[in-house]
N, C-alpha and C positions, 0 to 999 in steps of 0.2 A: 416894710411891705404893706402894699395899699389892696388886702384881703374884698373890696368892694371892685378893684376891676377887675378886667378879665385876667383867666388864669391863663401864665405863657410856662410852658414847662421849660423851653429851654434855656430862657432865663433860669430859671427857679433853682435848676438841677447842675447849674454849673457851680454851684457855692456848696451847700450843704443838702442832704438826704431831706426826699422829704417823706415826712407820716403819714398816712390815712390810718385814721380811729374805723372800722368799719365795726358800727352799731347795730349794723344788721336788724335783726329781731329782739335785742334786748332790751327797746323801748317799754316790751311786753305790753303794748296796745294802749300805751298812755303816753298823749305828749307832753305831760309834765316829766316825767321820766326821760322824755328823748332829748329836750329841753338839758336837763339836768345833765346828762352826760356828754352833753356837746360843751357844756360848762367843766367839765370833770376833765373830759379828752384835751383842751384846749391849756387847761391849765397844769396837766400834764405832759403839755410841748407836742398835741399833733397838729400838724397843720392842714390838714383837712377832717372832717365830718361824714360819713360815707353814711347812705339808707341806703336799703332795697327796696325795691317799689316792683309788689307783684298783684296780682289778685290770682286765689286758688283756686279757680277754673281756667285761666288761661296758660298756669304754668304748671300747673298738675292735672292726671287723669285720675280721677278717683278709682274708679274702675279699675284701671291700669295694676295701679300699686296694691291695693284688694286682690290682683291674682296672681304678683308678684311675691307679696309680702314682705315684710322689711328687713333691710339687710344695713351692714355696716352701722351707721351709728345710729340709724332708724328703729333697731330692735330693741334700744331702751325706752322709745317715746311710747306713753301710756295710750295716748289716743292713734286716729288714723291720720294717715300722711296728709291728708287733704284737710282735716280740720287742724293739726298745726299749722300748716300754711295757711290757713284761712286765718287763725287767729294771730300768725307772724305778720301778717299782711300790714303794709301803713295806709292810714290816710290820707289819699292825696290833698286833702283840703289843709294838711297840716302845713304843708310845702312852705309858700309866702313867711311861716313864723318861724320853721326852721332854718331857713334861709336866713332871716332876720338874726336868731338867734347867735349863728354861725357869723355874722357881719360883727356883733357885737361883742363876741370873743376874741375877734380878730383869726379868726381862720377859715376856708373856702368850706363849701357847702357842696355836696356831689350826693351821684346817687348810681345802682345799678338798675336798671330798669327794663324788668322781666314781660312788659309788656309793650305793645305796640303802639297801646292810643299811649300810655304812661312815659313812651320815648317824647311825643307833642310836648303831652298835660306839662310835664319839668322841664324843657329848654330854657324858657327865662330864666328858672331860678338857677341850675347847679351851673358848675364854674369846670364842670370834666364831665364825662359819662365813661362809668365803668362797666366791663363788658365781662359777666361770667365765665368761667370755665363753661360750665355746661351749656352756653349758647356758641363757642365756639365757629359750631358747622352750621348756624342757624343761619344762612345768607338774607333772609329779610330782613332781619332786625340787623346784621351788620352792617348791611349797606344802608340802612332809616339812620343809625344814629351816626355813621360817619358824615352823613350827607347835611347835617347839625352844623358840621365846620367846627366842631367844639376839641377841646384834647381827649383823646382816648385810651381810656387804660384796658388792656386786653390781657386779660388772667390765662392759661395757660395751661391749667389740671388736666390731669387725664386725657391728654391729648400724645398726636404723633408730632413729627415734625413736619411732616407734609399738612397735617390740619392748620398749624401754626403757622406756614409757610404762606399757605392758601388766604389766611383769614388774613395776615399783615397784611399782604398784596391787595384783597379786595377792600379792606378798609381805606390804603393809603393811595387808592386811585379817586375817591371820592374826598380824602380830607386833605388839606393842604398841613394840620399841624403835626408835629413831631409825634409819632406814637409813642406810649409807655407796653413795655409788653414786659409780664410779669411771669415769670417760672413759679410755679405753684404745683403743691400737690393734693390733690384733693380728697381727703381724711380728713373728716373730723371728729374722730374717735377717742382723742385726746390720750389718745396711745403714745409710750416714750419711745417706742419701738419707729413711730413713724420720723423721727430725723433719719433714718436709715435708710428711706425711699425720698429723700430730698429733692436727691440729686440738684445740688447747688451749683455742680459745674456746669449745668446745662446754660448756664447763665453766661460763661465765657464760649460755649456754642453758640449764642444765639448772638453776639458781639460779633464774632467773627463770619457768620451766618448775612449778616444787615450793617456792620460796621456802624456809620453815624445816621445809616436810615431811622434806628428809634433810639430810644430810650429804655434804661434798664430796669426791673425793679424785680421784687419779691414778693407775693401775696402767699401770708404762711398762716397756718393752723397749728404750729407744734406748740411745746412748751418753752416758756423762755425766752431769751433773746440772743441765746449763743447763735443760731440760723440767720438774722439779723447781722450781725459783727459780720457773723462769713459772708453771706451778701454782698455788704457794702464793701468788702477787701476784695470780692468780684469785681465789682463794679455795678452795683447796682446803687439805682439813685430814689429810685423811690420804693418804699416799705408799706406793707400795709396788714394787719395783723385786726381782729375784731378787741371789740373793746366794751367792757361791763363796768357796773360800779362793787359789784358782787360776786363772785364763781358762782355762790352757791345757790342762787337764785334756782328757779325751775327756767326750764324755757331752750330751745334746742341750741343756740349758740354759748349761752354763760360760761360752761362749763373748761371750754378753749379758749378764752378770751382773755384779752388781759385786764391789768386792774388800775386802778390810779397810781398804787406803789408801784407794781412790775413796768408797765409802760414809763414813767418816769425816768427808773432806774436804766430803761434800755434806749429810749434818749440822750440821759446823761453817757451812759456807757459810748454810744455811737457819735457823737460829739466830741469825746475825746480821742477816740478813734481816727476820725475824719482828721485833728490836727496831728495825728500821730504819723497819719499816711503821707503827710505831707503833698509836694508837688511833683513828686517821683523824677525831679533834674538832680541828678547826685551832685553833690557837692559836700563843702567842709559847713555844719551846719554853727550856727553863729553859740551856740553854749558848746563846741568842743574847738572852738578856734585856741584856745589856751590850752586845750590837750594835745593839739598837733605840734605845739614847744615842747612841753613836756615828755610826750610819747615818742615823739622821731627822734632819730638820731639823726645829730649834726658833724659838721668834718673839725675835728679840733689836731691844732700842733701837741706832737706827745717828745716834742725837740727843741731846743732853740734854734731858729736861722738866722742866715744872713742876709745882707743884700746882695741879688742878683744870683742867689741859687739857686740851683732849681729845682724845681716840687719834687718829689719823691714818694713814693706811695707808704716808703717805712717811715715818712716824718709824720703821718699824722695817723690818728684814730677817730673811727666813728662812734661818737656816743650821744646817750643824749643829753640836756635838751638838743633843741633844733632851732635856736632863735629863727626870725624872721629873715635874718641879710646872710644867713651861712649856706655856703655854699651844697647844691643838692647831693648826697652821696650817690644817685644815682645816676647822675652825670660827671662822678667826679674825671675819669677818664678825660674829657676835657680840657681840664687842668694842668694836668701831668706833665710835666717837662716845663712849665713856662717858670717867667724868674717872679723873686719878691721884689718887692720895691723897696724893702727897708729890712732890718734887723725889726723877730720877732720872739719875742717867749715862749718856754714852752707852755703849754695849754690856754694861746692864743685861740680865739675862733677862725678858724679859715672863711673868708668871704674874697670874693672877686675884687674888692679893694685893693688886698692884699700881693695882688700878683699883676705882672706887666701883661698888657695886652697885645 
């Protein structure tokens, strides 16, 4: 895969799942750091790079949260809502190197981008635009970044179905490419409790919902990567899960995120997976071809005959094996009454050779 052109999802997604690393915030306001983990994610098998790209005046109200007060996973952050966002915030001047950086790992470079000029400032560089939960019902910014023409992955938190209904429709009236839309829950509380508000089947609702209008995927917060497995036995094709070099770091993402070992481990695990699922055409699959000798039962003589008698259902027994040329017992009924052509033994194999036609 030639990571320097454009990104086609439906190619992409008809082979194997694909990753987004989303690093979010835990560049922790250094691009050697961000740098570093796109080298980290990369060679821990994601295939994409994901930032957020916001500034905290445009996507927070100071104010606002000051007479709300923090709630959910806000009540452990020491400071105010606005100055962790302020300090989460990237540089967009970093773009051109992270972009680079990601070419030279071999994997795409993307971004979420929480604001409007910040939709412009990134078109050259990222390879998709990922679209928030929480911008969902934002109709400007939906219709700025579909109108890009770029692929779009649309996260899907805390939302109805009608919001999700709403936002496919007005995204895929402006963009010609396939959408990614992603079932997500939005918690990041790094609670074990939250696999229990997954809801992963909503993912075969929204298949049946849009059929081959999008593309599948999962953008999760939990622990682990069993949510992951389940996913992709949905059917989902593209994952997307945050990604640190540390849990333990400070910083409002680390703490949910995975790590070089865990992300690896759920690559490898979803890779075996994918061959295990196979092409879903039932068939005899080619390592149990010698089981189906072995295991079926075949039609064998438990008599001698002769020539020109005729079959009888007390001359033979079904046992197994089941060679390849013996006749099926579940058609034996067929057979019944026609003659031999010759004198046979008993615990000859009955095959259609054996009898006149």
């Amino acid at each position: 895969m030639n990571y320097k052109k454009k990104l086609n999802f439906e190619i992409l997604t008809k082979n194997k799942t694909y990753f987004i690393a989303d690093i979010a915030a835990n560049h922790d306001g250094s691009l050697q750091r961000a740098k570093k983990l796109i080298r980290l994610c990369a060679k821990a098998g994601a295939d994409a790079a994901k930032f957020q790209h916001f500034k905290a005046e445009t996507i927070v109200s100071d104010r606002g949260f000051k007479s709300l007060g923090k709630l959910t996973h806000q009540k452990k952050w020491k400071e105010s809502v606005f100055e962790v966002y302020k300090k989460a915030s990237i540089n967009p001047k970093w773009n051109k190197e992270l972009k680079k950086e990601c070419q030279k790992n071999r994997i795409h470079y993307m971004t979420a981008p929480y604001d409007l000029d910040y939709v412009d400032e990134v078109e050259h560089d990222v390879a998709a635009y990922k679209i928030g939960s929480g911008d969902i019902n934002w109709k400007t910014i939906l219709i700025k970044i579909a109108k890009k023409n770029k692929p779009v992955i649309l996260a899907s938190g805390a939302s109805t179905l009608n919001d999700v209904i709403r936002a496919v429709r007005l995204i895929k009236k402006y963009n010609k490419h396939k959408l990614v839309l992603m079932q997500c829950n939005t918690n990041y509380t790094n609670n074990e409790k939250n696999l229990e508000h997954l809801n992963l089947n909503v993912i075969s609702q929204y298949n049946k919902i849009f059929k081959k209008e999008i593309i599948l995927g999962l953008s999760d917060h939990t622990q682990g990567s069993l949510s992951v497995l389940a996913a992709i036995c949905l059917g989902a094709k593209v994952i997307e899960k945050h990604f640190t070099d540390n849990n333990n770091r400070n910083g409002p993402d680390h703490k949910f995120s995975m790590n070089p070992l865990t992300w690896k481990k759920m690559v490898v695990e979803a890779r075996i997976l994918e061959k295990a699922l196979g092409d879903g055409k039932k068939k005899i699959e080619l390592n149990e071809k010698d089981s189906s000798v072995v295991q079926r039962r075949g039609v064998w003589l438990k008599a001698d005959v002769r020539k020109n008698q005729k079959l009888k259902r007390k001359m033979i027994e079904v046992l197994r094996p089941c060679p390849k040329n013996s006749i099926d017992p579940y058609i034996l009924n067929k057979f019944i009454g026609k003659k031999f052509l010759k004198n046979f033994k008993k615990g000859k194999l009955l095959t259609k050779e054996c009898l006149k036609r």
